[in-house]
Every structure is written in structure tokens, then in C-alpha cells.
N, C-alpha and C positions, 0 to 999 in steps of 0.2 A: 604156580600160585593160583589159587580160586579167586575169579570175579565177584564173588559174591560174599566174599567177607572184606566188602569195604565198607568199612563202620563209618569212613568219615562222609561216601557218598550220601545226596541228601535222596530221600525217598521219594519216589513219583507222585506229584499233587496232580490229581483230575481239574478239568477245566470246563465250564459248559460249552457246546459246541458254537463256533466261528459260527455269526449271524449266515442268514441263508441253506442253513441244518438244521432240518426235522428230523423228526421220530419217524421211521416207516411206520405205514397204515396195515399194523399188523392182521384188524379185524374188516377190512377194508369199508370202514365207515365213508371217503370219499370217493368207490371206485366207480361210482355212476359218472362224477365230475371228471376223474382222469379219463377215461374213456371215452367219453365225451368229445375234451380236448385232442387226445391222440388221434382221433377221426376227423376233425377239424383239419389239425396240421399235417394228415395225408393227405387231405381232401384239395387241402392249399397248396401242396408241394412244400412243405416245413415252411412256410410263411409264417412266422410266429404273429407279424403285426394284424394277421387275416382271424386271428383266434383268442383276440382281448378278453372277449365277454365271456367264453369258457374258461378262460385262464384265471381268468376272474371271481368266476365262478368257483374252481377248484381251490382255489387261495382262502375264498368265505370261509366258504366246508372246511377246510383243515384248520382253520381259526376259533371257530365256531366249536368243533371240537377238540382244541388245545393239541391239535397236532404239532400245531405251530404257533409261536406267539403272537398278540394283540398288535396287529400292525395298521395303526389308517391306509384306508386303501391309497390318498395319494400318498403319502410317502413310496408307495408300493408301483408307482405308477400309472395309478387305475383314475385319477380324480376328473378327467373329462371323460368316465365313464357312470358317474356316481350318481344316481335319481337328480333331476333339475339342474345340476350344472352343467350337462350339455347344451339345455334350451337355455341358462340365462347366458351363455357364451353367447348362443344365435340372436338372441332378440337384441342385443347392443351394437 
């Protein structure tokens, strides 16, 4: 018997992809930013905590162009890296 005449199976529904899946940078619109990073975290021995600011960087850029969706950078983990919230941590 054929697999494929089961009329009562239901049909395959697509799903958008699991948070933390992008679209590859087909036209490599962020590849100054990943490069960037990947030099960093040689540079550090994969220290990833040593290559926030490019990592960071890389994450704008694919945002900025809808590689990836609109995320706050803290939710992202980025928020003691974010203009003036470092210094008003320091001055208190």
C-alpha cells in the first residue's frame, strides 16, 4: 500500500521559525559586522563576553535590515551597553 494515499492524514501547516532564526544574509548586507565579530572572538580565544559591542553591533544591522525582527536591545542582553545607561549606572 502507498503512503501517500492517506486522505485522512492532515496536511503539513508551515510555522514561522523558533525565536532566535533568521533569514541568512543572502546579499551580505551585514558582512562588515559579522567579520568584524568573528575577529574579535579569535582575537579573544571565543571569549564571547570580550565581543559585546560587535555582537551588538551585528544584531542592529540585521534589525535595522529586517534580517531579524525588532527586538530591544535589553531584552537581547545588550541594555548596559546602550548610550547613557552605562554612565547613569556609574554616577549612583
Amino acid at each position: 500500500m502507498s503512503t501517500a494515499m492517506n486522505f485522512g492524514a492532515k496536511s503539513f501547516q508551515p510555522r514561522p521559525p523558533d525565536k532566535g532564526s533568521f533569514p541568512l544574509d543572502h546579499f551580505g548586507e551585514c558582512k562588515s559586522f559579522k567579520e568584524k565579530f568573528m575577529k574579535c572572538l579569535r582575537d579573544n580565544h571565543f571569549e564571547n563576553a570580550l565581543c559585546r559591542n560587535e555582537s551588538k553591533e551585528y544584531l542592529e544591522c540585521r534589525m535595522e535590515r529586517q534580517l531579524m525582527a525588532q527586538e530591544p536591545l535589553e531584552k537581547l542582553g545588550f541594555g548596559d551597553l546602550i548610550d547613557g545607561k552605562s554612565e547613569a549606572k556609574n554616577k549612583s
